[in-house]
C-alpha positions as CSV (number, residue, x, y, z in Angstrom):
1,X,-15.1,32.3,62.4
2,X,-14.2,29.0,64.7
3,X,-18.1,28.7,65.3
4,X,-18.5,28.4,61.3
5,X,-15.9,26.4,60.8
6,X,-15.1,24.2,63.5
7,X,-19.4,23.9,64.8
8,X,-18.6,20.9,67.1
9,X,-14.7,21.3,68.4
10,X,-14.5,18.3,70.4
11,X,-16.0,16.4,67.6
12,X,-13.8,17.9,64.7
13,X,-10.6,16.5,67.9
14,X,-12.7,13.3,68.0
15,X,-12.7,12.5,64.4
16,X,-9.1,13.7,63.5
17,X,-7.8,11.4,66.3
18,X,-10.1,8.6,65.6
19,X,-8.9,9.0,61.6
20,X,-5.1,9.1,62.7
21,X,-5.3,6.1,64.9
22,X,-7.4,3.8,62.6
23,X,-5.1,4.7,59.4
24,X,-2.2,4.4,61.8
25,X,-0.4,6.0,58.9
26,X,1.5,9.3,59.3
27,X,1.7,10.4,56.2
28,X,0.9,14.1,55.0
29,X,-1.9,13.0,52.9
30,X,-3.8,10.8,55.5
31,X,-3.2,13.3,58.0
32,X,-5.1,15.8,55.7
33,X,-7.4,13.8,54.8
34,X,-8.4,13.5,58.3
35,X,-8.3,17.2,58.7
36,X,-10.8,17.7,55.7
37,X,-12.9,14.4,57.8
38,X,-12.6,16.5,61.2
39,X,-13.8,20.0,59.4
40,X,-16.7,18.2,57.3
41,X,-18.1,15.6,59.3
42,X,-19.7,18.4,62.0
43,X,-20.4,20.7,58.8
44,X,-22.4,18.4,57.3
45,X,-24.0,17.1,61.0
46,X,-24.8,20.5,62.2
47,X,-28.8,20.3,61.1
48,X,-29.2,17.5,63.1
49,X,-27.8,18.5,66.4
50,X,-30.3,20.7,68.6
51,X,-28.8,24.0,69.9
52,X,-28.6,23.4,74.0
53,X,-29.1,25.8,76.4
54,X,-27.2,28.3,77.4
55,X,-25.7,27.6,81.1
56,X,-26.3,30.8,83.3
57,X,-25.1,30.0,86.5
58,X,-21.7,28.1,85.9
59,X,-20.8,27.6,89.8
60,X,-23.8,25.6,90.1
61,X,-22.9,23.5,87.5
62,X,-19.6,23.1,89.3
63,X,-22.1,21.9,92.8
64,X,-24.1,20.0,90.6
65,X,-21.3,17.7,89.4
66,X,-20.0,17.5,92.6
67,X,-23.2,16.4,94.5
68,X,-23.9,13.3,91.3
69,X,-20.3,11.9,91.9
70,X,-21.1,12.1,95.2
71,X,-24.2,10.3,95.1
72,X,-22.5,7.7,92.5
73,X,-20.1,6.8,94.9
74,X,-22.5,5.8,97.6
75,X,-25.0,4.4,95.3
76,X,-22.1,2.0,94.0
77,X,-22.2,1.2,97.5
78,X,-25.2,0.9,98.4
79,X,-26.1,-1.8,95.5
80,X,-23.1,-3.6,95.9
81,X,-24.5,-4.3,99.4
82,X,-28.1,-4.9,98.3
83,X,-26.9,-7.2,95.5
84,X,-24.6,-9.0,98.1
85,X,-26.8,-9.4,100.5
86,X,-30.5,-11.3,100.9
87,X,-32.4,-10.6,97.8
88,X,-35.8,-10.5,99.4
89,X,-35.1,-7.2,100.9
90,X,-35.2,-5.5,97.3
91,X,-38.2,-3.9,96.2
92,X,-38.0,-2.9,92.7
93,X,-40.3,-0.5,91.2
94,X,-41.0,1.6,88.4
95,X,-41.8,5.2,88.9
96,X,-42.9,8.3,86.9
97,X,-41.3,11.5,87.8
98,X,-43.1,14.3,86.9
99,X,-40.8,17.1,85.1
100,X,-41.3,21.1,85.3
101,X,-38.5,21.0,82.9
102,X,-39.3,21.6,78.9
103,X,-36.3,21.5,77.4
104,X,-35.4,18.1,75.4
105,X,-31.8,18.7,76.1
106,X,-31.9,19.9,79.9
107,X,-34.4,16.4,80.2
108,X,-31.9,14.3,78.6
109,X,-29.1,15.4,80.6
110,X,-31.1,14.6,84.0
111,X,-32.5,11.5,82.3
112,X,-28.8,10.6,81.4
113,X,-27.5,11.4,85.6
114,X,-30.8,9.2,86.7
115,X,-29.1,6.2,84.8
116,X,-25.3,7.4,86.1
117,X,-26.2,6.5,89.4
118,X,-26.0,2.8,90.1
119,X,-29.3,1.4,91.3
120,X,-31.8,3.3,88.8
121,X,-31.9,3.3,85.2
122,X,-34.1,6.1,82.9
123,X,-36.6,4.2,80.6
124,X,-37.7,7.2,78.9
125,X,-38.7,10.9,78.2
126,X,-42.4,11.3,77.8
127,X,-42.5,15.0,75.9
128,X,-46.0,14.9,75.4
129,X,-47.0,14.5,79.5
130,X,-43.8,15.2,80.5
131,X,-42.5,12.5,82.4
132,X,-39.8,10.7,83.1
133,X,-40.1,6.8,83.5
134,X,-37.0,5.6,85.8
135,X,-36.5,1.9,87.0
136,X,-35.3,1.3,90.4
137,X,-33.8,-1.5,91.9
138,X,-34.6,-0.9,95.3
139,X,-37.5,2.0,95.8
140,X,-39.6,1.4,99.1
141,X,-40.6,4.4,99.0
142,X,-41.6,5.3,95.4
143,X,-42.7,9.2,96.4
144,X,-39.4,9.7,98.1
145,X,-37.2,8.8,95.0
146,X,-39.1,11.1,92.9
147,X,-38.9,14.1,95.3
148,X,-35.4,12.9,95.8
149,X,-34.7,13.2,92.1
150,X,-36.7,16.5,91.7
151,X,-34.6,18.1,94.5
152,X,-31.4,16.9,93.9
153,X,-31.2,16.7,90.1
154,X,-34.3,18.3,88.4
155,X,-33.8,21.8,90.6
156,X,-30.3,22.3,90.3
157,X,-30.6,21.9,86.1
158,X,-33.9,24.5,86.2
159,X,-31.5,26.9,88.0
160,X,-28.4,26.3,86.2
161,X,-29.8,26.5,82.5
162,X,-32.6,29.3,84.0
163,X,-35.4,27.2,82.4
């Protein structure tokens, strides 16, 4: 019953507080309306959004999100020093990483972590070879950054959506 009605819960919360604080009005009637909004808005959406994955090892999710804020934090710090100091050490680069993975949504999650951490930035999704085109700001070794980002990011997402 929730799945049929309420599709997209955080959405349906997203719209009904989005509604209330752009009305800014209180009143029983704007307050429904934005009930009727929050129900009909992921109703009418649902075609469009793709089904993801199921997640079959949740723990590993848990690791996995621990080991990208980890590696955001020291990016950050990393390219705050490269961009402080002398310029002519950079050696920017653009690099395809080869995927194993075939799911569009598992490919745009890693795509999205790739442009999370400070220093490289996903330029797109090739379905059809599958590859992912990332942007680096300072890659001196281009084969190390794409085994680094197969073994810390693409491996972890095959095992935790089992795909």
């Amino acid at each position: 019953m929730r799945h049929k009605v309420f599709p997209r819960p955080f959405l349906s919360l997203t719209v009904f507080l989005l509604w209330a604080a752009i009305t800014n009005a209180a009143s029983i009637a704007m307050l429904l309306l934005g009930a009727l909004l929050a129900v009909g808005v992921p109703l009418l959406s649902r075609p469009f959004w793709p089904e993801p994955p199921r997640l079959v090892r949740p723990w590993r999710a848990l690791h996995f999100l621990g080991i990208v804020a980890i590696d955001i934090v020291t990016a950050n710090w990393r390219v705050a020093r490269q961009v402080i100091g002398p310029l002519h050490r950079l050696a920017p680069a653009f690099v395809e990483v080869p995927l194993d993975l075939r799911d569009p949504f598992v490919c745009t999650v890693l795509a999205s972590v790739v442009s999370l951490t400070p220093g490289t930035v996903s330029i797109d999704v090739d379905q059809r070879r599958w590859i992912l085109l990332v942007h680096a700001l300072d890659a001196p070794d281009p084969p190390a950054l794409v085994r680094e980002i197969k073994d810390r990011y693409e491996t972890p997402l095959k095992e935790m959506f089992a795909c």
